[in-house]
C-alpha positions as a Markdown table, in Angstrom:
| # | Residue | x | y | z |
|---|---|---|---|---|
| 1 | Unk | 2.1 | 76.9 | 13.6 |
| 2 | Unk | 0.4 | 73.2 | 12.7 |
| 3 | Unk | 2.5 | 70.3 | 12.0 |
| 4 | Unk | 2.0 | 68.6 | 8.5 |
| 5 | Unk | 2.3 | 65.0 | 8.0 |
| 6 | Unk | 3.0 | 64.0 | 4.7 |
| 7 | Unk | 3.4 | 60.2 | 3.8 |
| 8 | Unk | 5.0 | 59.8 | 0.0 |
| 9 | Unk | 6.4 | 56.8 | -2.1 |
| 10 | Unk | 10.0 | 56.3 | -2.3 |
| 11 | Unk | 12.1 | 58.3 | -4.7 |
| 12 | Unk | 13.6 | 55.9 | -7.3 |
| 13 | Unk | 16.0 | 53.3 | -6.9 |
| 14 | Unk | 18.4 | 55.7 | -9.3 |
| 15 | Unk | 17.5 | 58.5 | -7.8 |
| 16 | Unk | 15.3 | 61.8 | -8.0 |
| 17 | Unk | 15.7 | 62.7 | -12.0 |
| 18 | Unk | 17.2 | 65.6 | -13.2 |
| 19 | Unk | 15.6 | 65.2 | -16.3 |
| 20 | Unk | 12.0 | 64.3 | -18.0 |
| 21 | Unk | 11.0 | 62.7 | -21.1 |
| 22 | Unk | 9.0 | 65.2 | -22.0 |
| 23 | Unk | 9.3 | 68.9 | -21.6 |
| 24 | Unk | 5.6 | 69.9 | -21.1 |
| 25 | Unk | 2.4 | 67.6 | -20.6 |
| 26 | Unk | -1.5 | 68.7 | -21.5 |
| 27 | Unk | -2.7 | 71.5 | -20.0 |
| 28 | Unk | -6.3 | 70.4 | -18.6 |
| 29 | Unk | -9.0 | 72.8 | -17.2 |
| 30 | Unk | -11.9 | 71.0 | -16.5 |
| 31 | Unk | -13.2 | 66.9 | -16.4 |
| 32 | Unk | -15.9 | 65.1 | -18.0 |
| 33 | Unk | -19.2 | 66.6 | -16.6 |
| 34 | Unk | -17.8 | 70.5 | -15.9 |
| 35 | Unk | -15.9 | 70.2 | -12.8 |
| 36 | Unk | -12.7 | 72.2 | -13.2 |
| 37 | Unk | -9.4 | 70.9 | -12.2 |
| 38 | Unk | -7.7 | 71.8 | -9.1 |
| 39 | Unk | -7.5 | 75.9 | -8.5 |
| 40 | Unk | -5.3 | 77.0 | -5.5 |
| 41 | Unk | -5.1 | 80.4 | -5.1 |
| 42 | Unk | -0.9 | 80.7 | -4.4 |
| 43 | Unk | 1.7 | 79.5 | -7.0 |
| 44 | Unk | 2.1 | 75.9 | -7.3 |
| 45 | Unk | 5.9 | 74.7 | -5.6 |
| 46 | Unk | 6.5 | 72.5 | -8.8 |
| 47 | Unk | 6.4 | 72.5 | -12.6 |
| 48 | Unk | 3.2 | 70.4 | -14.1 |
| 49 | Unk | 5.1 | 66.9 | -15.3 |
| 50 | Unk | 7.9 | 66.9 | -12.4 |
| 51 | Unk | 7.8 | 64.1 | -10.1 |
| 52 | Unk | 6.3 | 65.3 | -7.1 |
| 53 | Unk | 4.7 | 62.1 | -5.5 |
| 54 | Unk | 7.4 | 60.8 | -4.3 |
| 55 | Unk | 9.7 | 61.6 | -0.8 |
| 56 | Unk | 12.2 | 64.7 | -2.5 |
| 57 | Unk | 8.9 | 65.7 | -4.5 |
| 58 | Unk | 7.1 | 66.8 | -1.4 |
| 59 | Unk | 3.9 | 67.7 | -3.6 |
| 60 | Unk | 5.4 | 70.9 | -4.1 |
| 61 | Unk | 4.5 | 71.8 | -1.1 |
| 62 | Unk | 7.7 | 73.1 | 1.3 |
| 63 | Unk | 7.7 | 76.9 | -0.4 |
| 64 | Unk | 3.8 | 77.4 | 0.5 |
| 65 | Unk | 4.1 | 75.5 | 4.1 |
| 66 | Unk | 7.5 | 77.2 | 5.2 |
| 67 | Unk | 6.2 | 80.6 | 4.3 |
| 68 | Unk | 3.5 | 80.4 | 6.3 |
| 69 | Unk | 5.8 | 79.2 | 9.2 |
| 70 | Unk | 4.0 | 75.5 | 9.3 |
| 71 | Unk | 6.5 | 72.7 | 9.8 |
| 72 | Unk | 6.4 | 69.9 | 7.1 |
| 73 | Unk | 7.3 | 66.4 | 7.8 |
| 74 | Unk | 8.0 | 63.9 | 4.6 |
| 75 | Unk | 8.3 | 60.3 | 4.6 |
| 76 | Unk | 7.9 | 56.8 | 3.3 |
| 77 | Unk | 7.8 | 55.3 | 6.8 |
| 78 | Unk | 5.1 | 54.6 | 7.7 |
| 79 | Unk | 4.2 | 50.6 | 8.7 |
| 80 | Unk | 5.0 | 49.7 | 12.6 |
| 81 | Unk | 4.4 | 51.7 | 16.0 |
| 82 | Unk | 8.2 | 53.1 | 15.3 |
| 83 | Unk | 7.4 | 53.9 | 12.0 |
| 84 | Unk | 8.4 | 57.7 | 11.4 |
| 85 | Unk | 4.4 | 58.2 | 10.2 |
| 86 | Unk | 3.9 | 57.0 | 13.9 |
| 87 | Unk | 6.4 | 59.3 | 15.9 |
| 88 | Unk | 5.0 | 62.3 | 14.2 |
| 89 | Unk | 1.6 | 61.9 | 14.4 |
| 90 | Unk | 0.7 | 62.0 | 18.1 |
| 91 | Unk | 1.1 | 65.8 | 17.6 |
| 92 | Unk | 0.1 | 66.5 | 13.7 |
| 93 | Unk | -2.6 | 68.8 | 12.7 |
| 94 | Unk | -2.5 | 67.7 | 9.2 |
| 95 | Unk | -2.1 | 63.7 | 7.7 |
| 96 | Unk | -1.6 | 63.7 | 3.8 |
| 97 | Unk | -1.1 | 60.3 | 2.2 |
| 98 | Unk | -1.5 | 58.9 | -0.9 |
| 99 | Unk | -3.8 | 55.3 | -2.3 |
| 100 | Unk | -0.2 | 54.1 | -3.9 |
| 101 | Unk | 1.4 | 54.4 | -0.7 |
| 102 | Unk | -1.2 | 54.8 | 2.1 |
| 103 | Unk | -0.9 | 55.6 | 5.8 |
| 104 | Unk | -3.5 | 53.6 | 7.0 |
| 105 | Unk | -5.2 | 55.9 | 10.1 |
| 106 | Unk | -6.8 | 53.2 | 11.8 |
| 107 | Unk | -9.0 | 54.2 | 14.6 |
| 108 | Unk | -6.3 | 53.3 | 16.8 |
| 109 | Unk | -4.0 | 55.6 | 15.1 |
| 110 | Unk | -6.8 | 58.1 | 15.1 |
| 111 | Unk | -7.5 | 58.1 | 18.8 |
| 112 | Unk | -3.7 | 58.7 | 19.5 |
| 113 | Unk | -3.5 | 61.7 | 17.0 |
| 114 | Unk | -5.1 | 64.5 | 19.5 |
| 115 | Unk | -4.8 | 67.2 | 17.4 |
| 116 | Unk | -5.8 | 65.9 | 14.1 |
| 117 | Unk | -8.0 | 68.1 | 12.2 |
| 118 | Unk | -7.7 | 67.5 | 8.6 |
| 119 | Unk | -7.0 | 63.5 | 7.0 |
| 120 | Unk | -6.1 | 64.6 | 3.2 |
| 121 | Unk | -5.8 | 62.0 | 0.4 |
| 122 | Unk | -3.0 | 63.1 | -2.5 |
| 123 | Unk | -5.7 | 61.3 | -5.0 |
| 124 | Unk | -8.7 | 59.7 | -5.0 |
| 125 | Unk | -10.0 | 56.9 | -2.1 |
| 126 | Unk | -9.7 | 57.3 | 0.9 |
| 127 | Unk | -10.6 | 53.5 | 2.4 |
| 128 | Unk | -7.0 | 53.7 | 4.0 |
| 129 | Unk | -9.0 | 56.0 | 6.5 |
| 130 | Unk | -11.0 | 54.7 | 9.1 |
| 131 | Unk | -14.0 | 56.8 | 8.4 |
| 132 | Unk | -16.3 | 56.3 | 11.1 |
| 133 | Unk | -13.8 | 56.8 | 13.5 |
| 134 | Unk | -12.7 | 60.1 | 11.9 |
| 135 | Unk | -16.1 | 61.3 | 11.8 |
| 136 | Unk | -15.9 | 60.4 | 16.1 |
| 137 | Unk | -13.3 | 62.7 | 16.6 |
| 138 | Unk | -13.9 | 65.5 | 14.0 |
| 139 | Unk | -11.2 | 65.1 | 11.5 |
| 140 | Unk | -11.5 | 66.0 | 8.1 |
| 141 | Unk | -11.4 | 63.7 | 5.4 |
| 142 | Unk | -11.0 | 64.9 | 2.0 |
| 143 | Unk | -9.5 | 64.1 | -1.6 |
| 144 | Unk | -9.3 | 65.3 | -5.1 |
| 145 | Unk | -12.2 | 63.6 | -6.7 |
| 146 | Unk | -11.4 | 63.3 | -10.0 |
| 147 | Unk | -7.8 | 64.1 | -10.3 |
| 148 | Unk | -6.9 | 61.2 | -12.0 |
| 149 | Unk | -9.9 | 59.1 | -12.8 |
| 150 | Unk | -8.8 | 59.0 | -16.8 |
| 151 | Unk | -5.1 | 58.5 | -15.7 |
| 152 | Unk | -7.1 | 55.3 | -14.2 |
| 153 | Unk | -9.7 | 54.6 | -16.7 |
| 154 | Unk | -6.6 | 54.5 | -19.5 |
| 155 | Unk | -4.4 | 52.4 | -17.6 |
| 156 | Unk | -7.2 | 50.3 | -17.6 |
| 157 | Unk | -7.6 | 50.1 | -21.4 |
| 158 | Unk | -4.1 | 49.2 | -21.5 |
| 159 | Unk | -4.6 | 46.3 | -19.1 |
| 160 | Unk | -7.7 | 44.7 | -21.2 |
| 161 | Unk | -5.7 | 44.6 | -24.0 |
| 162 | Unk | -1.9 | 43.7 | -22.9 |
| 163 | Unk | -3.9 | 40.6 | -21.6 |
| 164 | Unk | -6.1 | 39.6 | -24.7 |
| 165 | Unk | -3.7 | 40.1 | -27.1 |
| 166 | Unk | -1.1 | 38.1 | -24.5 |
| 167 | Unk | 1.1 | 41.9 | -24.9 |
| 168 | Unk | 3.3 | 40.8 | -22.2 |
| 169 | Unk | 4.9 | 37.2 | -22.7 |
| 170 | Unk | 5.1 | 38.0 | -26.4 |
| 171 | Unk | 7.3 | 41.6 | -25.9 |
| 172 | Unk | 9.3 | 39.4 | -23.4 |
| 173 | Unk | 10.1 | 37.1 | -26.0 |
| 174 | Unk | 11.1 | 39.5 | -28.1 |
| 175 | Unk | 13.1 | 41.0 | -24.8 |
| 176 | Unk | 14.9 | 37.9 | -24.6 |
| 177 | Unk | 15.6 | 37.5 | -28.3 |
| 178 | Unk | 14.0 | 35.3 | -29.5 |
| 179 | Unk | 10.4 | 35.3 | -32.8 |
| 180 | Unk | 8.3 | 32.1 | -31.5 |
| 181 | Unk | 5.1 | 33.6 | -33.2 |
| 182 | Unk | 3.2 | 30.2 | -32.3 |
| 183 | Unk | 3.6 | 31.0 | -28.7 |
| 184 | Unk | 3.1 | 34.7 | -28.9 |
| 185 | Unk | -0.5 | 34.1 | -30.7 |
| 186 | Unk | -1.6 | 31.3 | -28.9 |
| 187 | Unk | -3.5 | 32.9 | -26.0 |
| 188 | Unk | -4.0 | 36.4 | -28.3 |
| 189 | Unk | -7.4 | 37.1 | -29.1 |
| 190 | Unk | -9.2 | 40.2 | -30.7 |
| 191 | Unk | -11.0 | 42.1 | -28.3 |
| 192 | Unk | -13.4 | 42.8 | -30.8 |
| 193 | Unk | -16.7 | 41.4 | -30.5 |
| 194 | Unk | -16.3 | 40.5 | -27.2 |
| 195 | Unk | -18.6 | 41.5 | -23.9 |
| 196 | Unk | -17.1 | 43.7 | -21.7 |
| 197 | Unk | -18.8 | 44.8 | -18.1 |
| 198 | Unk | -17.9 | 47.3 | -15.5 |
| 199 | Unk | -18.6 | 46.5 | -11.8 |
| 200 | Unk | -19.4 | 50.1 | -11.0 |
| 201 | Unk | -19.6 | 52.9 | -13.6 |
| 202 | Unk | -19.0 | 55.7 | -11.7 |
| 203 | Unk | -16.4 | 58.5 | -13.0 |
| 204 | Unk | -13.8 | 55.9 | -14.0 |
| 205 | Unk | -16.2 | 52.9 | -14.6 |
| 206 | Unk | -18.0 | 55.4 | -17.3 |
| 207 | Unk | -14.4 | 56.5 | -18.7 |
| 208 | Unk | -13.6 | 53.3 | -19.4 |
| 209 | Unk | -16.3 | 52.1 | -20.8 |
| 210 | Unk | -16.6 | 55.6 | -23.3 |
| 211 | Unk | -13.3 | 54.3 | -24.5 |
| 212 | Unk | -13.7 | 50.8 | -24.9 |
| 213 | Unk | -17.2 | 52.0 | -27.8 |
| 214 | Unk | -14.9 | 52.6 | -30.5 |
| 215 | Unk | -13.4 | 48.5 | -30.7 |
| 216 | Unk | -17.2 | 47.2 | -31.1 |
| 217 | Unk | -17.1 | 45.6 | -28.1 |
| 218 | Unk | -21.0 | 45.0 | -26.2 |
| 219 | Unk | -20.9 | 46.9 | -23.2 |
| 220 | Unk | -22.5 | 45.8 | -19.9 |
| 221 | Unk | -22.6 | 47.4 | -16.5 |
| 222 | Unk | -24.1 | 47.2 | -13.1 |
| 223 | Unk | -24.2 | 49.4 | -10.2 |
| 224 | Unk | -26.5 | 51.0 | -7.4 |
| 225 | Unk | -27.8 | 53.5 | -9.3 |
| 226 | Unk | -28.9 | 52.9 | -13.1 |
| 227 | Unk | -27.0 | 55.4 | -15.5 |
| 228 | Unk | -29.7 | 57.9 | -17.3 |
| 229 | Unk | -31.2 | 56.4 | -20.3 |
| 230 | Unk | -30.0 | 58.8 | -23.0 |
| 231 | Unk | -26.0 | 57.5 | -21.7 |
| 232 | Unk | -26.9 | 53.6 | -22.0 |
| 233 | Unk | -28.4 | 54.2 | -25.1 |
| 234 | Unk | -25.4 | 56.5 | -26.3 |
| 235 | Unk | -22.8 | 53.8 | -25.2 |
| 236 | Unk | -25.1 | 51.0 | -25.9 |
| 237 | Unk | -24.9 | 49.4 | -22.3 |
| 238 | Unk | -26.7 | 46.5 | -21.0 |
| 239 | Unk | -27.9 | 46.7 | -17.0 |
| 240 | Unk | -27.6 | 44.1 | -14.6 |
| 241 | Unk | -29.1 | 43.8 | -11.8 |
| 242 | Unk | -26.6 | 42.3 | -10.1 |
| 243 | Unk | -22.6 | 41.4 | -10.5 |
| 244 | Unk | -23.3 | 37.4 | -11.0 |
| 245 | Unk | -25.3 | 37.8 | -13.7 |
| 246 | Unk | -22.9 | 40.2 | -15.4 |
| 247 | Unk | -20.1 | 38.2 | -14.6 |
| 248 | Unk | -22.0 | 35.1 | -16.4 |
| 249 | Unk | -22.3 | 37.3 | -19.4 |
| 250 | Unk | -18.8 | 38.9 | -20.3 |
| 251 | Unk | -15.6 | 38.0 | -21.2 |
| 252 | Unk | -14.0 | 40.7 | -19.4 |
| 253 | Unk | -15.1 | 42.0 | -16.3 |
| 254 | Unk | -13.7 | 45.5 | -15.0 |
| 255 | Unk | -14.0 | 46.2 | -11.2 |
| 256 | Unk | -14.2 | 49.8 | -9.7 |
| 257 | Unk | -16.4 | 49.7 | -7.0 |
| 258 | Unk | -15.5 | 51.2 | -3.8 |
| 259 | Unk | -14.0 | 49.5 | -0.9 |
| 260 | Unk | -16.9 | 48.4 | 1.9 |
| 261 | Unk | -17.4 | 45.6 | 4.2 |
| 262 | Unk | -19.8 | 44.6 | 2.2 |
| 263 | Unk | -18.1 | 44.2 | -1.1 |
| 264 | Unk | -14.4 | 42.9 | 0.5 |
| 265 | Unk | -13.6 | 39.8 | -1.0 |
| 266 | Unk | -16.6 | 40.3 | -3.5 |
| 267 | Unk | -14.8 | 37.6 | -5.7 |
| 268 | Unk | -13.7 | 34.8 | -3.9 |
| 269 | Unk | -14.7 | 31.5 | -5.1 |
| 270 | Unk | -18.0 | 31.5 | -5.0 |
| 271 | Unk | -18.2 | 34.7 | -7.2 |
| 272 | Unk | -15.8 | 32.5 | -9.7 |
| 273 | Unk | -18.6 | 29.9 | -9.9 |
| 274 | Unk | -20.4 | 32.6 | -11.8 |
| 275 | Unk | -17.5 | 33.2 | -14.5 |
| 276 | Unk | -17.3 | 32.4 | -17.3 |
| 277 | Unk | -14.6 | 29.8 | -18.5 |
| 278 | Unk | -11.6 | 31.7 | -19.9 |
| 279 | Unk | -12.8 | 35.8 | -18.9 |
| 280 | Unk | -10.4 | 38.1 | -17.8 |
| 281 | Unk | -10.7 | 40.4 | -14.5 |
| 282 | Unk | -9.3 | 43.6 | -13.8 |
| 283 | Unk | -8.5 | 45.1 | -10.7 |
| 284 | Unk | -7.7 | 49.5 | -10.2 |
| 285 | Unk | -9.9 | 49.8 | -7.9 |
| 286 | Unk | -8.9 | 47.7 | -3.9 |
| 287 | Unk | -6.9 | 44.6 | -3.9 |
| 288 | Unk | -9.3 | 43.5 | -0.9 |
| 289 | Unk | -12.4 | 43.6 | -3.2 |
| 290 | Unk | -10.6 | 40.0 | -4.2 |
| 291 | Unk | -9.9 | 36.8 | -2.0 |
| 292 | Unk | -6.2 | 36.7 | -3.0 |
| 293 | Unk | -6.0 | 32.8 | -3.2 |
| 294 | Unk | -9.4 | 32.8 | -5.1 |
| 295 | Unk | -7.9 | 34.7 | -7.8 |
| 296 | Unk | -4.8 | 32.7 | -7.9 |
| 297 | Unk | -6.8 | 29.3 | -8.2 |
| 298 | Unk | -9.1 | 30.5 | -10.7 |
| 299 | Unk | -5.7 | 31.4 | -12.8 |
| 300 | Unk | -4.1 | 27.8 | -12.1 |
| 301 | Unk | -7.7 | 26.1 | -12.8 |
| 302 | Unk | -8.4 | 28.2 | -16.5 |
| 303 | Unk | -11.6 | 29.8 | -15.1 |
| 304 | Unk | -9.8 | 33.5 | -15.5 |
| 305 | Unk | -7.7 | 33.7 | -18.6 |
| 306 | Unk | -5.6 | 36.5 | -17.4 |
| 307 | Unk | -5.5 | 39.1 | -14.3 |
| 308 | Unk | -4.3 | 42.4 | -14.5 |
| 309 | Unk | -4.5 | 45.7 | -12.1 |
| 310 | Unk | -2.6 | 47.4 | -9.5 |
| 311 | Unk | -4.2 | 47.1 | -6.7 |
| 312 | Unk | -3.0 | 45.0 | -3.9 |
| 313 | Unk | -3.4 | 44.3 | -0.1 |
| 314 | Unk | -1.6 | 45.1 | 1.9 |
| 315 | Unk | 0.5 | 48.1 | 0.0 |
| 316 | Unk | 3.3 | 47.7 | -0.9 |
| 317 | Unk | 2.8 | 43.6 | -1.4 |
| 318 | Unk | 5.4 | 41.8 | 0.2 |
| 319 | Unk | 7.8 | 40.1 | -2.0 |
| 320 | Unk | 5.6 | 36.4 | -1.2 |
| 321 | Unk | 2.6 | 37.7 | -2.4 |
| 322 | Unk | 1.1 | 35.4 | -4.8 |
| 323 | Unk | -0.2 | 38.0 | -7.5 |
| 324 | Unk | 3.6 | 38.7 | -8.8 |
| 325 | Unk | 4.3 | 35.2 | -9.4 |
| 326 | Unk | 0.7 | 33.6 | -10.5 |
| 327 | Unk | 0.0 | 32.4 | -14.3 |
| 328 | Unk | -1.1 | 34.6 | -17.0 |
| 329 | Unk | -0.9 | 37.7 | -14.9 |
| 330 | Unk | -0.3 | 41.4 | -15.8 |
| 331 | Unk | 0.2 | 43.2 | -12.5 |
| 332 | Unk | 2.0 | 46.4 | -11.5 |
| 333 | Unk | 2.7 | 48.3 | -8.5 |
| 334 | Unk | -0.1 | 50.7 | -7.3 |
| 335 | Unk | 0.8 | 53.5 | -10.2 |
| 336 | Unk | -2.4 | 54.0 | -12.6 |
| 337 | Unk | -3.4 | 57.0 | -10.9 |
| 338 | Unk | 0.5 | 58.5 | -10.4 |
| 339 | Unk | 1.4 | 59.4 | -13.5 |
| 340 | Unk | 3.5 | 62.6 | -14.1 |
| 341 | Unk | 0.3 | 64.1 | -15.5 |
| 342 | Unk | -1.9 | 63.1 | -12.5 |
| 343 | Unk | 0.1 | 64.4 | -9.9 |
| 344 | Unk | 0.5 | 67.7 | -11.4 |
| 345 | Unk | -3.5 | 67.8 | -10.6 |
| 346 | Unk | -3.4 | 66.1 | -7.1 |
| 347 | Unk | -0.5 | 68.0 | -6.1 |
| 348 | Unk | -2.4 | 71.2 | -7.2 |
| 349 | Unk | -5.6 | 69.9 | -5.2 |
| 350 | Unk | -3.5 | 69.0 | -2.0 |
| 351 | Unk | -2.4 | 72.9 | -2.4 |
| 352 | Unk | -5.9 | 73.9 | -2.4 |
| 353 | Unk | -7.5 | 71.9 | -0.1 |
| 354 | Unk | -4.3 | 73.3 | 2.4 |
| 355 | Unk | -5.4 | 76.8 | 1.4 |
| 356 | Unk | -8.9 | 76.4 | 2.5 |
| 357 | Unk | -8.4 | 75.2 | 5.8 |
| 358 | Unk | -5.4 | 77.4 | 6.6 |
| 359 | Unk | -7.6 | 80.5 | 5.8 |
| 360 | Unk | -11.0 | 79.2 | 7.1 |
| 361 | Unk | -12.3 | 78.9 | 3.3 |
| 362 | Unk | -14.7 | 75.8 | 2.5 |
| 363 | Unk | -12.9 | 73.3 | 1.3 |
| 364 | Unk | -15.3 | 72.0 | -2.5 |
| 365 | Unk | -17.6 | 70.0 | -2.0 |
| 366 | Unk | -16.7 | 67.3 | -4.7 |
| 367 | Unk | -13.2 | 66.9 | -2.4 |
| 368 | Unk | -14.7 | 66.5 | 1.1 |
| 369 | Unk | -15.6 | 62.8 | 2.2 |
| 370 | Unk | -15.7 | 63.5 | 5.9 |
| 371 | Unk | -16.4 | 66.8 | 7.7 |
| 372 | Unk | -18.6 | 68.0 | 10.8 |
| 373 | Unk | -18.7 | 64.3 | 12.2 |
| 374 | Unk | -20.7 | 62.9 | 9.0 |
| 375 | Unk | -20.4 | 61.5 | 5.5 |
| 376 | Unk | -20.0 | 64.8 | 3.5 |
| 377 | Unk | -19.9 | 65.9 | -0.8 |
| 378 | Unk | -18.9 | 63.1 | -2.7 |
| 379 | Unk | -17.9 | 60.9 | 0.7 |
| 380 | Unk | -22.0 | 60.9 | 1.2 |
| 381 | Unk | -22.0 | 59.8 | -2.3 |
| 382 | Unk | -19.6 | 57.1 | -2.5 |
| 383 | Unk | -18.6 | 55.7 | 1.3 |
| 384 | Unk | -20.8 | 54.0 | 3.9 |
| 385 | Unk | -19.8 | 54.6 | 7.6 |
| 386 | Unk | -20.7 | 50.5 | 8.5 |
């Protein structure tokens, strides 16, 4: 019998619902590129659009756990050594945790948790895991590349535009009853004609940037590894070499790069020397990719127009954190990549990966980020073990 972890958000405030909004969502079968979605073997423990990413959700996974005599253990604890997260672990075979709500495995927490053999991110990005020290100690790490990229790349869309069209102080005005149009338009601008540049343009980096084509926007993007010609000249993308001379060239700047040491605190003020005056910066990917206090003072001093994303550090933000309460923002909690529509794929992709290493199966390549003590699939893709 193993011991399964799992580390969920709260349920909500007024509690688990017993009913949805809508009574189906979109079946999807495959992503951009061919990859199909999730494809576990057994039932799935949910219906696709239930709320499973939360506590009393349990990623629908109790009927396939239980029935295989594995114990499951579900919680929202998870912060301080008497953390529920931290009771459990010295003797759990299995750690599943989501970005939204992560269970940081430091190496500390690593080294205590002897019989870990499998790390298993509900999503995509796994930075909340140390991964050089669970490549040490043979653990597992993997994830459901791709499960909710586009639930990413559109909540991103919606960002860009709630901030140049100043969406949210005019709705609150309207909220709070009252039809001052001079103050609703006079930070709204048309996105149109504007530059707009990705910091990454990876599977959500390139999403976004497919959807942005259609408001005749000029594209821009930098990266690593220069996108094939025929897609730049499809989209229409300009290359930089490097992210200070996009940032000197757009008006709204998109970040999705992965979460190194090397690109923590990637804007901080010296990156905001490079801005230009009045551009607007959005943030799905880490909340440690910006200095916190830099991006509040380029807000107070009118360098940045607007920040939006929901991405913070730590997770959840304490109630001090700067971010809710600095001008112009549009913030949210961690959520872009937990809509009803996404779990129902990286609830389905937890239940796969599960299956695989229950029965001995290889786990897909695209999920694994860590195995055999290395970089692995899409990890030796996207991470870097210093």
């Amino acid at each position: 019998m193993a011991k399964v972890l799992c580390v969920l958000y709260p349920d909500p405030v007024t509690g688990y619902p017993p009913a949805y909004a809508r009574d189906t969502i979109p079946a999807i079968t495959a992503y951009p590129g061919g990859q199909t979605t999730p494809t576990p073997v057994g039932p799935l423990g949910f219906k696709p659009g239930e709320l499973v990413g939360c506590v009393s959700g349990e990623l629908g996974l109790r009927p396939y756990l239980e029935k295989l005599g594995h114990e499951l253990i579900v919680t929202s604890d998870k912060d301080g050594a008497d953390s529920e997260f931290d009771r459990h672990l010295a003797d759990a075979d299995v750690v599943i945790s989501q970005p939204f709500w992560p269970a940081y495995l430091t190496a500390e927490r690593i080294a205590r948790a002897k019989k870990l053999k499998l790390a298993l991110t509900a999503g995509i990005g796994s930075d909340h895991v140390d991964l050089q020290a669970a490549a040490a100690h043979g653990v597992t790490v993997a994830e459901e590349t791709y499960s909710n990229s586009i639930s990413v790349a559109e909540h991103v869309v919606m960002m860009v535009l709630s901030l140049v069209r100043n969406y949210l102080p005019a709705h609150q005005i309207a909220a709070n009853g009252g039809w001052n149009i001079a103050d609703c338009v006079s930070r709204s601008y048309d996105l149109e004609g504007m530059h707009f540049g990705t910091i990454a343009a990876g599977r959500i980096g390139l999403a976004v940037l497919k959807r942005l084509k259609p408001f005749d926007v000029h594209l821009h993007y930098t990266q690593r590894h220069r996108l094939a010609d025929e897609v730049e000249r499809e989209l229409g993308l300009t290359f930089h070499e490097t992210p200070e001379s996009l940032v000197a060239a757009c008006d709204v700047i998109n970040l999705q790069t992965p979460l190194y040491p090397s690109t923590e605190n990637m804007f901080d003020d010296r990156m905001f020397e490079h801005v230009k005056r009045g551009s607007y910066l959005i943030n799905t990917a880490r909340g440690k990719l910006c200095d916190r206090d830099a991006v509040v003072r380029a807000l107070n001093s009118g360098k940045l127009a607007g920040y939006a994303g929901d991405v913070w550090f730590p997770q959840p933000a304490p109630a001090d954190h700067p971010w809710r309460t600095m001008p112009f923002n549009g913030m949210t909690p961690h959520m872009s990549g937990s809509s009803l529509s996404a779990q129902a794929r990286y609830a389905a992709g937890t239940l796969e990966i599960l299956e695989c290493f229950f029965e001995g199966r290889p786990i897909r390549p695209e999920y694994l980020i860590v195995d055999g003590g290395k970089l692995a699939g899409t990890g030796s893709q996207s991470y870097k073990l210093t």
